[in-house]
C-alpha positions in Angstrom: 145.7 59.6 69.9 142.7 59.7 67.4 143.2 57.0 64.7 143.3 53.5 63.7 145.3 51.0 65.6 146.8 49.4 61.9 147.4 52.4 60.8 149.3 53.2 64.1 151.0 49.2 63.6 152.2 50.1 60.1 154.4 53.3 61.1 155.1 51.8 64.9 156.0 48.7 63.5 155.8 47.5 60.1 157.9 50.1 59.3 160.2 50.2 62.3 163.6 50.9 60.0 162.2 53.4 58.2 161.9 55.6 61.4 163.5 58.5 60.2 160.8 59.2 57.4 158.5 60.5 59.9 160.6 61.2 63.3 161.7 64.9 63.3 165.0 63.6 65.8 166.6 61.5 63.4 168.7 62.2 60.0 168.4 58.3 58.6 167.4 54.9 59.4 168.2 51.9 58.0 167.3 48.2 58.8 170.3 46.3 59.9 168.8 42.6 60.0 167.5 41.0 57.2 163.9 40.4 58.3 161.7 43.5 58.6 159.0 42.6 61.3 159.3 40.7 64.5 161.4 40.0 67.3 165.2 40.4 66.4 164.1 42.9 63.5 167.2 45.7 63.7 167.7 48.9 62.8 170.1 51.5 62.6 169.5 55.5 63.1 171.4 58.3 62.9 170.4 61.8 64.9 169.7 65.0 63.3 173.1 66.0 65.9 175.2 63.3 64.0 174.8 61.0 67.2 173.5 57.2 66.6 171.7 54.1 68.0 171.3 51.2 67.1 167.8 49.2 68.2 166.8 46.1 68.2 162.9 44.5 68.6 163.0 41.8 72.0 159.0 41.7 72.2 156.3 42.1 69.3 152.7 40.9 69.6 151.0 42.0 66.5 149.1 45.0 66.7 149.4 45.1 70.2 152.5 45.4 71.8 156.4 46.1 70.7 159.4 47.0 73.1 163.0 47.4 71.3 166.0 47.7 73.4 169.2 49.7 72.5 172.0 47.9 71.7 175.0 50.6 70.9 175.0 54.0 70.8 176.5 57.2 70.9 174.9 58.6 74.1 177.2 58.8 77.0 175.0 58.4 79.4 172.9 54.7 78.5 174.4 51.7 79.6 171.2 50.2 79.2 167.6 51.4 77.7 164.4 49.6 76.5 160.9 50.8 75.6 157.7 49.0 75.4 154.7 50.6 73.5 151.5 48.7 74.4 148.5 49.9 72.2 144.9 50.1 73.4 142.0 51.1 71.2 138.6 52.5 73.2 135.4 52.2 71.6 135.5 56.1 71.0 138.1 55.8 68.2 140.8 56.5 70.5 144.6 55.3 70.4 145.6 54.6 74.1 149.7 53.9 73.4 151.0 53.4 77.2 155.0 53.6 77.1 157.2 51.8 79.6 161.3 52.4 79.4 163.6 51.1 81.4 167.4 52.1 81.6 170.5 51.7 83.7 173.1 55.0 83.3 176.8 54.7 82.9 177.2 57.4 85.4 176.0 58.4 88.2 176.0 62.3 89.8 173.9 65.2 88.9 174.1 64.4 85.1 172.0 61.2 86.1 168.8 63.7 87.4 168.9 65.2 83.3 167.8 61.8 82.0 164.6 61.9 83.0 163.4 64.9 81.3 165.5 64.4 78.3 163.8 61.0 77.4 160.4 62.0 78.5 161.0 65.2 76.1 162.4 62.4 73.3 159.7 60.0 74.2 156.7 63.0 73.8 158.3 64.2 70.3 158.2 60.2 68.9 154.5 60.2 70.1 153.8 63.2 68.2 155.5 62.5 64.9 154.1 58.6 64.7 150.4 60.9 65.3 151.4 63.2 62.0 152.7 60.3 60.1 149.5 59.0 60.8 147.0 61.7 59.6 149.4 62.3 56.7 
């Protein structure tokens, strides 16, 4: 990603319940905590399919690092999901945003191998909108 790294911050994380202004997935977001930056921040968003999650922040170094976890939603198939976005900058003006998620399914079976795909396809769509709210 070619940009800034604060200018990446701001829409990663400064403006974490405001997701929906930029994310092409997502009808609304709203903050559910009080506080608007840093661990325990919360936010609430609702899917362009009229699903939901709720998401809250469990790691933030500033301009660095920020994993959220989701705490309720409307997918059947998460009993448990977090993400990590760790931010690297090179010297070439180049964003290096390395994503680790971790999640535990509800069920098991064949729906289990769709999972995969379907948050690497969600993951890969977030990447690409925080890039265009970036260069807007």
């Amino acid at each position: 990603m070619v940009g800034d790294v604060l200018d990446l911050w701001r829409v990663l994380a400064l403006n974490f319940g405001h997701i929906a202004d930029y994310s092409k997935g997502l009808r609304e977001s709203t903050y559910t905590s009080e506080q608007k930056i840093g661990i325990g921040t919360s936010r609430h968003c609702v899917m362009i399919n009229g699903g939901f999650m709720k998401e809250e922040i469990i790691e933030w170094e500033d301009a660095k690092s920020l994993a959220f976890q989701i705490v309720d939603s409307s997918l059947p198939l998460q009993q448990e999901c977090s993400l990590l976005f760790t931010i690297q900058s090179t010297n070439d003006n180049l964003i290096h945003i390395i994503v680790q998620g971790k999640y535990r399914l509800r069920y098991l079976g064949f729906l289990s191998l769709l999972i995969y795909p379907i948050m690497t396809q969600m993951i890969n769509q977030y990447l690409e909108d925080m890039q265009n709210a970036i260069a807007a």
